[in-house]
C-alpha positions in Angstrom: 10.3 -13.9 -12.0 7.6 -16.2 -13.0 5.5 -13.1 -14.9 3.3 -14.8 -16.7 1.8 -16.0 -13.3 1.8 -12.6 -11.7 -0.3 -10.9 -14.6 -3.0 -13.9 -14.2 -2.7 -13.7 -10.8 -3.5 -9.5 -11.1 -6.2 -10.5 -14.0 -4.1 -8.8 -16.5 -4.1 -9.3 -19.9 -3.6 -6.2 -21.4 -0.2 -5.1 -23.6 3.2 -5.6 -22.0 5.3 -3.1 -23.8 6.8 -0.4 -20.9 4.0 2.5 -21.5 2.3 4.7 -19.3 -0.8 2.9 -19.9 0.4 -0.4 -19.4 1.4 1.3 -15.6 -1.5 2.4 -14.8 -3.7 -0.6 -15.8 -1.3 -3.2 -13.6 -1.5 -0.2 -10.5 -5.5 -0.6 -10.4 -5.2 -4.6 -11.6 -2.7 -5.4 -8.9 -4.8 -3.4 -6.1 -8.2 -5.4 -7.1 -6.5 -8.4 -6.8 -4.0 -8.5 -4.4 -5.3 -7.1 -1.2 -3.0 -5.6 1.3 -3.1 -7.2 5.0 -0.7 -7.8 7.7 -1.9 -11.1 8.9 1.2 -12.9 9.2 2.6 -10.8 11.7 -0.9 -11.4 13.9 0.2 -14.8 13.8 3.7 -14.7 14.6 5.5 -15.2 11.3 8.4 -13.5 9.8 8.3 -11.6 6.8 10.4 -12.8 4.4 11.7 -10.0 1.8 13.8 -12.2 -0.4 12.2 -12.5 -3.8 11.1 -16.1 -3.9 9.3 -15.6 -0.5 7.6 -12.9 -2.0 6.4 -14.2 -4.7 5.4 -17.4 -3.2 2.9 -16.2 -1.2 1.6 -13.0 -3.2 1.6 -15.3 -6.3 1.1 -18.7 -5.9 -0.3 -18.5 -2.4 -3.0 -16.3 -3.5 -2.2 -14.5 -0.3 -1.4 -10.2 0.1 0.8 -8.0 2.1 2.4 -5.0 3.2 4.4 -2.0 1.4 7.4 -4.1 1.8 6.1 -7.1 -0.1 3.4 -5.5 -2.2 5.8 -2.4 -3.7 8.8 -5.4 -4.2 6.1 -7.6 -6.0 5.1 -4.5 -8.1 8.9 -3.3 -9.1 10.2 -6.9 -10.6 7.2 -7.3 -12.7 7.7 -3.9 -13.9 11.7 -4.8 -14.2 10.4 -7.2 -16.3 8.0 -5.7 -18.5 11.3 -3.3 -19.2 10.1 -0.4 -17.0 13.1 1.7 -15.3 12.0 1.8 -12.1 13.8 2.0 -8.3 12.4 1.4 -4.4 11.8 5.0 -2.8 12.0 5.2 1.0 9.0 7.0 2.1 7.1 8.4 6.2 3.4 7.6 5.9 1.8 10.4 6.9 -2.0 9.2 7.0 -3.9 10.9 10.3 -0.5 12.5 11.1 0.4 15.9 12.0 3.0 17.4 9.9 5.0 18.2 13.2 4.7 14.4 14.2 7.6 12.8 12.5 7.0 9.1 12.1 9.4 6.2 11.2 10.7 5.8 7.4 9.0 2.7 7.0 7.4 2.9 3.9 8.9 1.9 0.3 7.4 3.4 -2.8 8.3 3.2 -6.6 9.8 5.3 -8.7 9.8 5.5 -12.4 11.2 7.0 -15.1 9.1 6.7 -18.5 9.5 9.0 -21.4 10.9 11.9 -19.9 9.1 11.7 -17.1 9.1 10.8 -13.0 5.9 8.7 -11.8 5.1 7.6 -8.5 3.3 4.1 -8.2 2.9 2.8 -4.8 1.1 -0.6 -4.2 1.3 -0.7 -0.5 -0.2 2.0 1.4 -3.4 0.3 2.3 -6.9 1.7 1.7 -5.0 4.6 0.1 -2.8 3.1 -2.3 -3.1 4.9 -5.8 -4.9 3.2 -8.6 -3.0 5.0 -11.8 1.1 6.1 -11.2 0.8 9.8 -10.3 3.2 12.1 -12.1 5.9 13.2 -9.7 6.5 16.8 -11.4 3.8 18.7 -11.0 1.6 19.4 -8.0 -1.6 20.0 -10.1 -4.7 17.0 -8.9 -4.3 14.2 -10.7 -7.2 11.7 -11.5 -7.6 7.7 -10.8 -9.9 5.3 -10.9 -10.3 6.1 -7.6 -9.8 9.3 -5.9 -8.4 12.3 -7.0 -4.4 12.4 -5.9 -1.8 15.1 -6.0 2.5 15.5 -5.2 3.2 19.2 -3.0 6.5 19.9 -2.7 7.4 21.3 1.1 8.6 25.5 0.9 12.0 26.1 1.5 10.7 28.7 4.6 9.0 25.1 6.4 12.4 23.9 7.3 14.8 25.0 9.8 17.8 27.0 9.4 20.0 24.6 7.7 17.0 23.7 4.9 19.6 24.5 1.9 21.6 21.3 3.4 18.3 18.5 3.6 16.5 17.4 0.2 13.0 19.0 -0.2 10.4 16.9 1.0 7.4 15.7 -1.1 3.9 14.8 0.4 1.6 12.5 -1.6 -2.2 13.7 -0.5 -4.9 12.1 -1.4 -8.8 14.4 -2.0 -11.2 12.6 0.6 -14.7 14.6 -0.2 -13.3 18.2 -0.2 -10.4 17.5 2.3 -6.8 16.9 0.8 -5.4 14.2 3.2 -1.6 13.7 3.6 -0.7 10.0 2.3 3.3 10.2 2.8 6.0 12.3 2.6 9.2 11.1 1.0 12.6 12.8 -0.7 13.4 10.7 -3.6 15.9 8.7 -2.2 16.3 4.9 -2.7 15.8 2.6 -0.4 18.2 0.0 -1.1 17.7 -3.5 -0.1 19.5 -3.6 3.3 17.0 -0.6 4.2 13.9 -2.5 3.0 15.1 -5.2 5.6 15.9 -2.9 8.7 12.4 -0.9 8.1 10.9 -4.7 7.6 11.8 -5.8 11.1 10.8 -3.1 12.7 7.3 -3.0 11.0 6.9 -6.7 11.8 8.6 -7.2 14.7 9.0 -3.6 17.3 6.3 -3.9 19.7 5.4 -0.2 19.1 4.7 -1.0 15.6 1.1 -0.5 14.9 1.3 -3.2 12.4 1.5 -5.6 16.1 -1.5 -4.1 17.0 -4.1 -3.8 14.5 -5.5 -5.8 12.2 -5.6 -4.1 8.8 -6.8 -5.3 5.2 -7.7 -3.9 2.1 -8.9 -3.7 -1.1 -9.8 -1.7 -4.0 -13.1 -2.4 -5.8 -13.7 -2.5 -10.1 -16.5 0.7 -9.1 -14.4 3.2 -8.1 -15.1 2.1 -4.5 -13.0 0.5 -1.6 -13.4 -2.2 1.1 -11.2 -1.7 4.4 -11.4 -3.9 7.7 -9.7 -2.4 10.6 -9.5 -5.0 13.9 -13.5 -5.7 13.6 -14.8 -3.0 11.8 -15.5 -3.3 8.2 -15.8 -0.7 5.9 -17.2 -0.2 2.6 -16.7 2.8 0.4 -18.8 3.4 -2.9 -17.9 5.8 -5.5 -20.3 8.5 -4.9 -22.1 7.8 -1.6 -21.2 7.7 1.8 -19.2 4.6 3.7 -21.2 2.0 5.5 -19.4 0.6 8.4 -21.0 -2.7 10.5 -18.6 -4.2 13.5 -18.2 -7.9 13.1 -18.9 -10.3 16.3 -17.0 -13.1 16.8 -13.8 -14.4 15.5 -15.6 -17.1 12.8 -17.4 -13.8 11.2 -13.8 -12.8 10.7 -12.3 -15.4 8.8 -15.6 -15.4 6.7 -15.3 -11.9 5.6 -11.4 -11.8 5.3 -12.3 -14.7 2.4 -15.5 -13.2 1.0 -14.4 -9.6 0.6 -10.3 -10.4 0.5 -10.2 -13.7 -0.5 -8.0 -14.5 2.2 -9.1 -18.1 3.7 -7.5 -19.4 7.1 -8.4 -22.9 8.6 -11.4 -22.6 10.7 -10.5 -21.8 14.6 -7.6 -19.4 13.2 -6.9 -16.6 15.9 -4.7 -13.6 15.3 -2.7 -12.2 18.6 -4.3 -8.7 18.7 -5.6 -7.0 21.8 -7.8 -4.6 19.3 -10.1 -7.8 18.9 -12.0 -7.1 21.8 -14.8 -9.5 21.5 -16.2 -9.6 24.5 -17.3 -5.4 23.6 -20.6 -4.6 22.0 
């Protein structure tokens, strides 16, 4: 891996030995640079999950990504830096019902770092943590950002045969006084012919919501967030309440995918998305 170019690319130049500060600076330095966006499947491309792929575009093509790209990015550099950390398959869970069950196609991270188990998780969009959250304890946990915390599911929420399935974990995130459901997840690794299955069907099933929206985002130095959903962009300032506007034609969309993503697309660029209605008010 080409590091050196990853942590300029993240505007890091902080110390590299494997520490829990050195995690939680590249979470928040890798979210306020590398925004997350699934643009190439709007425009018909594969995602490509092999390493060089990945860090061609993420790196060197200044472009982002989803969890599958972002969370891979994330675990070599920290393979390199001498962290031990491992992929985690993960259900996101965001505006879900707990009795909804929704596809395992989410990868988080794992690691393991003085006697602990953190969580670090790159890829889950406007909700992706800004500092590793520690995995044993389901106290809150501050970030940069907002306030996280790990729950661990009661034995009596399962049926009958709950002795025989792993416990399930649910990362929530605190939205003004609401704790939100991020994902839910079990600790086990999601090895790389996993990460590929879960890929295609993210990029490719036509009931994939990744076909069907277009979704970007970013996390701010203030403790805020910028979010565009199809043609609604939201910004989110630490302290006050979001401001939404609803852009109106397709050029204001490539000029605020590069002035709040820095994402730039050739002029007349069109992404295959029913959601971008813009012939609505």
């Amino acid at each position: 891996m080409d590091l050196d170019a990853y942590l300029r690319r993240v505007s890091y130049d902080g110390p590299r030995a494997p520490t829990l500060s050195t995690l939680h600076a590249l979470c928040a330095a890798h979210l306020k640079a590398i925004p997350f966006e699934n643009l190439d499947v709007l425009l018909g491309r594969a995602i490509d999950l092999s390493e060089e792929a990945v860090e061609r575009k993420l790196v060197h093509g200044g472009r982002g990504g989803y969890c599958f790209e972002q969370n891979t990015l994330l675990l070599r550099a920290l393979t390199a830096l001498g962290f031990a950390a491992r992929p985690i398959s993960a259900r996101v869970r965001v505006q879900r019902p707990r009795d909804f069950t929704p596809p395992r196609t989410h990868v988080l991270l794992r690691v393991d770092l003085e006697g602990e188990r953190w969580l670090a998780d790159v890829g889950v969009g406007g909700l992706s943590p800004t500092a590793a959250l520690r995995l044993d304890t389901d106290e809150e946990q501050a970030t940069p950002h907002e306030p996280r915390r790990i729950l661990r599911e009661a034995r009596e929420a399962r049926g009958p045969h709950e002795d025989q399935a792993p416990k399930r974990l649910f990362h929530q995130a605190k939205l003004g006084d609401e704790w939100v459901d991020v994902c839910e997840f079990t600790l086990e690794e999601m090895p790389a012919i996993d990460r590929e299955v879960a890929n295609w069907f993210t990029s490719a099933h036509p009931q994939s919501h990744f076909r069907n929206r277009l979704l970007a985002a970013r996390a701010l130095d203030d403790g805020g967030r910028v979010t565009l959903l199809n043609r609604d962009l939201t910004v989110r300032e630490r302290g006050r309440a979001p401001s939404t506007r609803r852009l109106a034609s397709p050029a204001e969309l490539l000029d605020t995918l590069a002035a709040h993503f820095a994402l730039h697309f050739p002029a007349g660029t069109t992404f295959a998305c029913e959601a971008l209605d813009w012939d609505a008010p």
